[in-house]
N, C-alpha and C positions, 0 to 999 in steps of 0.2 A: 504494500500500500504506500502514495506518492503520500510526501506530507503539501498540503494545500499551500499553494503560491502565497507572499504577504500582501496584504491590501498596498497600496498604495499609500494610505495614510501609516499602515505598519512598517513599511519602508520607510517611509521618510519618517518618522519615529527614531527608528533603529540609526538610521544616517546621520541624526541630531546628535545622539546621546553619546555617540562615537565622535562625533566632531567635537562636543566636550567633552568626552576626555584626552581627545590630543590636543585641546588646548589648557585644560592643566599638566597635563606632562609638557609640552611649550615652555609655560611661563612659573614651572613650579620652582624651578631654583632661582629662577631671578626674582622673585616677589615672594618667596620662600611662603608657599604656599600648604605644602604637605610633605610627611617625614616622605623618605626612600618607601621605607615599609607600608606607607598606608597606598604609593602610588604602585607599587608592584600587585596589590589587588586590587583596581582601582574600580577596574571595568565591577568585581561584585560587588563594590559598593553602593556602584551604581544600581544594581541590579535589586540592591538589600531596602532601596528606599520606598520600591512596588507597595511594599505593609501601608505606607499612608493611604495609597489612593483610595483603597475601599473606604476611608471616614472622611474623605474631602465631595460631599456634594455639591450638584452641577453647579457652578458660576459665584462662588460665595468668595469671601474676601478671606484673605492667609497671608500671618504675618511669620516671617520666620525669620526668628531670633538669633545672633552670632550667626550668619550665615556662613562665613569661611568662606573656605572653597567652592560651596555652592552645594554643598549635600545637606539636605535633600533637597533642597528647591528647584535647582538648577532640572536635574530630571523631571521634578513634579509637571512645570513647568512645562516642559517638553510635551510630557506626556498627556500633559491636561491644560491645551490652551483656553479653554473656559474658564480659570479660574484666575482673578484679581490676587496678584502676589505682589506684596514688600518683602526683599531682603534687606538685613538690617546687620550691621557689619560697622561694627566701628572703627575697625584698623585700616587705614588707607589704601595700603597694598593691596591686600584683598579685596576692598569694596572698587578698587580699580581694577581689578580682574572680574570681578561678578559684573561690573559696566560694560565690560570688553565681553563678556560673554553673552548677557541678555542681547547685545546690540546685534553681535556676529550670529547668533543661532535667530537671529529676530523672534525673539520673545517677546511680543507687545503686549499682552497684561502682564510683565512683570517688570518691576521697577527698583532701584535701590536706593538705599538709605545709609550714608554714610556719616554714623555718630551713636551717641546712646539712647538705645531707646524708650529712655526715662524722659527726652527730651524731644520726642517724635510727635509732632499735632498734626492728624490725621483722621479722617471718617474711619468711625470704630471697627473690628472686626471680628468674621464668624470665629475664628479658628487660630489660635499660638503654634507654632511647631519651633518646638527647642531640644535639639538634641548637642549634646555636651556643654550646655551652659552652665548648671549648676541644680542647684536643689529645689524641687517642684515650690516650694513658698517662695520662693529668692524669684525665680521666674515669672509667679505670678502677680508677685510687688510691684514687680518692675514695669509686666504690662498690661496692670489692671485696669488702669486709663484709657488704653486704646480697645478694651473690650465690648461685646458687645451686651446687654442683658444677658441672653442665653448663649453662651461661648461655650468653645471645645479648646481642650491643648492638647496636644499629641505629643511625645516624647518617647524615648528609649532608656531603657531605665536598668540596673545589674543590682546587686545584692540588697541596695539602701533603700527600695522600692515603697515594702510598707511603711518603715517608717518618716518617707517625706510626705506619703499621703495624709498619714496621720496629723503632719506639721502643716499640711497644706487647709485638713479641713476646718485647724485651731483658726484660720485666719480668713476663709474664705467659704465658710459655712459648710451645708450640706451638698454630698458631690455624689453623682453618677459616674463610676468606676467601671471601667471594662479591663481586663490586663491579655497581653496574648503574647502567650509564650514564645519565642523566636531560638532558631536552633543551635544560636550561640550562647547559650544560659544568661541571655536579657529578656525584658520583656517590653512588648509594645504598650502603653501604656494611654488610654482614652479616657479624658477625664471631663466630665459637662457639669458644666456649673452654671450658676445663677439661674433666670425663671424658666421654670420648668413648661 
């Protein structure tokens, strides 16, 4: 049995996601972007950010936090041009690489934000995604401002898990908690807060 040619729009997906990552292996040692070790698996990291898309519904606004190099947004992006994206990146280097990159891959709903996002005034949004920023209440402090009523924050999370929800719900009341085990002993972690 053949396996089924790619759409059109699955090519050109695939040709995206590949043209970033040959542009952070490009520009990673001159804007010192990512260790050696995280760029020799680059391509599965790419591939590891898929977990979000099932909680990002159609055309909602996502703010994602330290963006770095551009994981995960960078592929969300790609992958889901329906959706209104801030990356938010305070280190220069980088947030002139995630420029170079929305512009080159023409990602038009996605935009960058070069500084802290304590200091971002902006129409509120559906969705957080923070992965390696720090500790679910640290995260939510920071961009409680730009949320919306009924918000989601997505993250990845390893051993500390319950007990930052716990720190999370001392300061941000009652939360809707989903966890999804991922097969490197983290977990995905879906958290909805405010009006039900």
């Amino acid at each position: 049995m053949q396996d089924s040619p790619l759409s059109f729009q699955q090519l050109r997906t695939t040709e995206r996601l590949q043209a970033y990552a040959e542009l952070v292996h490009q520009y990673s040692n001159t804007l010192d972007l990512s260790s050696p070790r995280v760029l020799e698996r680059f391509e599965e990291a790419i591939s590891r950010t898929k977990v979000y898309d099932r909680y990002l519904p159609h055309e909602m606004r996502v703010l994602d936090i330290g963006s770095g190099v551009g994981l995960p947004a960078v592929p969300i992006a790609i992958r889901r041009p329906d959706i209104n994206l801030v990356l938010c990146e305070i280190r220069k280097r980088r947030a002139a690489f995630l420029e170079r990159a929305v512009s080159s891959l023409n990602l038009t709903k996605a935009r960058v934000y070069n500084g802290d996002v304590q200091q971002l005034e902006i129409a509120p949004f559906d969705t957080v995604i923070a992965q390696a920023v720090g500790r679910l209440e640290h995260t939510y402090a920071i961009s409680q401002h730009l949320l919306k009523p009924s918000w989601t924050m997505l993250t990845i999370k390893g051993a500390t898990l319950d007990q930052e929800i716990e720190e999370l719900i001392d300061i941000a009341g009652a939360l809707g908690i989903e966890k999804v085990p991922l097969d490197d002993d983290t977990t995905l972690v879906v958290i909805h807060g405010g009006d039900s």
